[in-house]
N, C-alpha and C positions, 0 to 999 in steps of 0.2 A: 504493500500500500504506500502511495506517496505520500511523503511528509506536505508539511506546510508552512509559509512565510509570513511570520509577524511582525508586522510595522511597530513599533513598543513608543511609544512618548515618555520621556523621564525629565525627571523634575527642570528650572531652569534657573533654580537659585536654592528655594524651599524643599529639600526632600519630602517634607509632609506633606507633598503635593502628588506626589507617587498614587497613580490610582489601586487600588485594593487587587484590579486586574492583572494592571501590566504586571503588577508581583507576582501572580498568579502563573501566568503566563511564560516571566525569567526564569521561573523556578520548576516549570514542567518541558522546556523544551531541552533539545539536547545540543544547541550550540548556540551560543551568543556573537553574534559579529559586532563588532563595537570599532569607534573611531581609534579609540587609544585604551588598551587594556588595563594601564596603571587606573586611570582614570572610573573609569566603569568598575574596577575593581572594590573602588570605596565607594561607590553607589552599592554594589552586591552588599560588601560587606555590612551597609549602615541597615538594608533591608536582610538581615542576615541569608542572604543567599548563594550557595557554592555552585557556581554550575562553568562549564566550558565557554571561556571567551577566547574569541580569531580576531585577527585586527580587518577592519575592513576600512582603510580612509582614502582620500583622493585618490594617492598617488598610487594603491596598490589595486582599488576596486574592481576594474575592467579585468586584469589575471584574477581576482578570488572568485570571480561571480562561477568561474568553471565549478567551483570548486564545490561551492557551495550546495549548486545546481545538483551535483553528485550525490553529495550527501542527502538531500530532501528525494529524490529518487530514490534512494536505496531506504527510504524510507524514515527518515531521520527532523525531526521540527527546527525552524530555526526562527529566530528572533533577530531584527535588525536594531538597533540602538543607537544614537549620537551621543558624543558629552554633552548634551544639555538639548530637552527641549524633541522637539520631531523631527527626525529623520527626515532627509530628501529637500529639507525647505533650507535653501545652501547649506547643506549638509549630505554626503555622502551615503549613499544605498539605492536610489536610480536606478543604477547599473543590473545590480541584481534582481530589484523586480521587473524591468523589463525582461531579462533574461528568463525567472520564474515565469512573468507570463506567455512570455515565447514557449516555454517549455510544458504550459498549461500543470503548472503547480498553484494551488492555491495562494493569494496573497489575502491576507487579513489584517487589517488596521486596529493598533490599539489605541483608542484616540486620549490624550493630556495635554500637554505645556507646551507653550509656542511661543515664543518672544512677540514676532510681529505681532499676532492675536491678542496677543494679553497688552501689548501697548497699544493696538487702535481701540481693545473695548473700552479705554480710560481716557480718550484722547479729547473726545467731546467732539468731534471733526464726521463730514459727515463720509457714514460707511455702506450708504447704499449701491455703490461702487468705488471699487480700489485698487489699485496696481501694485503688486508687490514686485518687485526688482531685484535682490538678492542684496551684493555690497555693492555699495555704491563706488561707480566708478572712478579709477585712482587719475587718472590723465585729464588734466584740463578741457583736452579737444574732443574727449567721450564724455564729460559732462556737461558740455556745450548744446553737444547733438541731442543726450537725452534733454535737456531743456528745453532745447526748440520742439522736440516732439509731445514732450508734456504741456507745451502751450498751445501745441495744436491738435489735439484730441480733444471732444466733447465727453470720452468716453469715463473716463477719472476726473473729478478733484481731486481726489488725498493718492498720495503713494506714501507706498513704506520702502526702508532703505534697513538696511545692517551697515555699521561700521566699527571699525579698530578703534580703541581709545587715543592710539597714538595721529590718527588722523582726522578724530573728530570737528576738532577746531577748525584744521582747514576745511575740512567739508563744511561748516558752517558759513563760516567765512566768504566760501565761493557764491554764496547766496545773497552773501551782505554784499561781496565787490559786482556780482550782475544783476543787481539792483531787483531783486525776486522778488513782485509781492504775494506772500505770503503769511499763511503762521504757519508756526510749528509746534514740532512736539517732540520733547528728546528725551530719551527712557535708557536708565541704565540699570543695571543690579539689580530688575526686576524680581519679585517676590522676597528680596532677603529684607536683612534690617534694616539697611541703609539705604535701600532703593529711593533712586532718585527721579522727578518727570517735573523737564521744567515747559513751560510751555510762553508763547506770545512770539513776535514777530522774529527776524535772524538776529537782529541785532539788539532783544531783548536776551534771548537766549545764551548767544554770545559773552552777554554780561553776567549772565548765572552762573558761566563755566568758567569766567575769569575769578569770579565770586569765590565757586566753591574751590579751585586751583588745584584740587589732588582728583582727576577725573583718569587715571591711567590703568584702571584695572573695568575689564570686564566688556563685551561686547556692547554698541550702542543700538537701538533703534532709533532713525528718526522718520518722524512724520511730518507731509508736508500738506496743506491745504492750500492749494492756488486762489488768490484772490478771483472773483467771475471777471473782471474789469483786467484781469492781466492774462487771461487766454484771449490768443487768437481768431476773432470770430470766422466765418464761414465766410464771408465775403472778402476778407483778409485773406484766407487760406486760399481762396479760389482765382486770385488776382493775377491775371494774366503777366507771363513773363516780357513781353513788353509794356505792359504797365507798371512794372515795378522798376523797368530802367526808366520810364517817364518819369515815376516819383521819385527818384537820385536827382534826376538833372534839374528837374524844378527845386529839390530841398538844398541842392549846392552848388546849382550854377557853371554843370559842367558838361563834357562831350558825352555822347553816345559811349566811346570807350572806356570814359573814366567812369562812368554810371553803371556799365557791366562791373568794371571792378571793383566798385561799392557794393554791388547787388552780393557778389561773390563773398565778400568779406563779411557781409552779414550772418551773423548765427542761425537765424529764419529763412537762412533764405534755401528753396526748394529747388534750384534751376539747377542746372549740368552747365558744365563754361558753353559747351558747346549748341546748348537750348537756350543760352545767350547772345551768342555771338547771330543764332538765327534769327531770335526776335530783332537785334539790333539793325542788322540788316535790312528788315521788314521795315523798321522804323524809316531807315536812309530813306528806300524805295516809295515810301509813304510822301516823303518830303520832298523828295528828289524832282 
C-alpha cells in the first residue's frame, strides 16, 4: 500500500501554537523531511517527539524528492516540515509534492502558522484580495518593475512581502526615496513576546525602526496598501505609445528623440525601444 505526504505547519515563534494534529501526525509517520534537522530537532524534542528527520532545503530538494518518492511507494508516510511556519510559502517542499503528485501519492495538508497570514489578519488593510510575492526583491531594477506592475493592476491593493532583518531598512527606505503612497504594515517576531507590528505611512515606519534600533533578528513581513489615487488608472495604462512620447515633448520641450528616451527611462513605462522608435516615426509622418 502506498504511503502518504503530509504538509505539517509548525509553530512560527509560539510553540503553543502547534496544533494537537500536526503532533499527531510527527509522531505517527515514518520520516520527517525538514529544512534543517538541528533545528526541527528542538521543535520534536519540546513536543516530546523521537521520530526520523532527512534534510530536505533548497539546495538539496530536487535530488531528495527521488528519494522520498521511494520510500512512500514502498509504503512508508512522510511528513514535510519548514523551520517555522508552512511549508512551500518560500519555503522548501514544492519539489516533492509535485513529484508525489506526478506519482499519484496522496498529499494531505496539515493546516497552522503562516507568517504572511497571521500579519494580514492584524493589519487592518483590506484582504479581499492580495498578492503575496515571497522576498522581496534584492536589486533596485526588480523593485522598480514590480512597482510599476503593482500600480498597474486593478487586481490587488495590499501585497505581502518577507524580508531579512539585515535589509529591512533598505527595503523600507526604497518606498520613502520612490515616493510610494502608501501604508504599511511591518510585523516581526510574530507570536512571541516581543513581537513587534508597526504600522502608518514609509516614512512613519521608518521612524519606528530607527526608534526601536535592535530590529536584526528574525524574518520580516511587510505589508503594503497602495493608496487608490497612486494606481495607475485604465486610461493611463491604455495610453497609446505615441501618446506618451507626445506627453514628454509637451512636459519638457523636446524632440521626438529625446521624448522616446524619457518614455524609456520611465519606470511605467510599457513600450519596447523598438515600439518606440515606431510610434515616433508615425509621429514624423503625421507632421511631415
Amino acid at each position: 500500500m502506498t504511503g502518504k505526504l503530509y504538509i505539517v505547519a509548525t509553530p512560527i515563534g509560539n510553540s503553543k501554537d502547534m496544533s494537537p494534529r500536526g503532533s499527531r501526525i510527527l509522531s505517527e509517520v515514518d520520516i520527517i523531511a525538514c529544512e534543517d534537522t538541528r533545528r526541527s530537532m528542538v521543535l520534536l524534542n519540546m513536543l516530546g517527539i523521537r521520530n526520523k528527520l532527512v534534510s530536505n532545503h533548497k539546495f538539496n530538494e530536487h535530488g531528495k524528492a527521488a528519494y522520498f518518492i521511494k520510500e512512500m511507494q514502498d509504503g512508508k508516510d512522510v511528513a514535510v516540515i519548514s523551520d517555522a511556519g508552512t511549508p512551500c510559502i518560500s519555503d522548501p517542499g514544492n519539489e516533492l509534492i509535485k513529484a508525489a503528485i506526478e506519482a499519484e501519492i496522496p498529499v494531505i495538508g496539515v493546516p497552522g502558522c503562516c507568517a504572511a497570514v497571521t500579519a494580514l489578519s492584524i493589519s487592518g488593510f483590506d484582504l479581499s484580495r492580495f498578492g503575496f510575492y515571497g522576498f522581496f526583491p534584492r536589486e533596485n531594477a526588480d523593485r522598480k518593475k514590480l512597482l510599476a506592475a503593482m500600480r498597474r493592476t486593478s487586481e490587488f491593493r495590499t501585497y505581502c512581502f518577507y524580508e531579512s532583518p539585515k535589509r529591512i531598512m533598505n527595503a523600507v527606505q526604497f518606498f520613502i526615496e520612490n515616493e510610494v503612497k502608501c501604508s504599511m504594515c511591518l510585523c516581526n517576531d510574530l507570536t512571541k513576546l516581543h513581537e513587534m507590528c508597526f504600522r502608518g505611512t514609509p516614512e512613519e515606519v521608518e521612524g519606528h525602526l530607527l526608534a526601536k534600533g535592535n530590529y536584526d533578528k528574525g524574518e520580516f513581513v511587510i505589508l503594503v496598501e497602495l493608496d487608490e489615487d497612486y494606481l495607475i488608472t485604465e486610461k493611463q495604462h491604455s495610453m497609446s505609445a505615441e501618446a506618451a512620447i507626445v506627453e514628454q515633448m509637451k512636459a519638457n520641450d523636446c524632440t521626438v528623440k529625446e521624448a522616446i528616451d524619457l518614455v524609456l527611462e520611465d519606470e511605467l513605462n510599457q513600450y519596447s525601444k523598438n515600439e518606440l522608435k515606431k510610434a515616433g516615426l508615425n509621429l514624423k509622418n503625421m507632421f511631415s
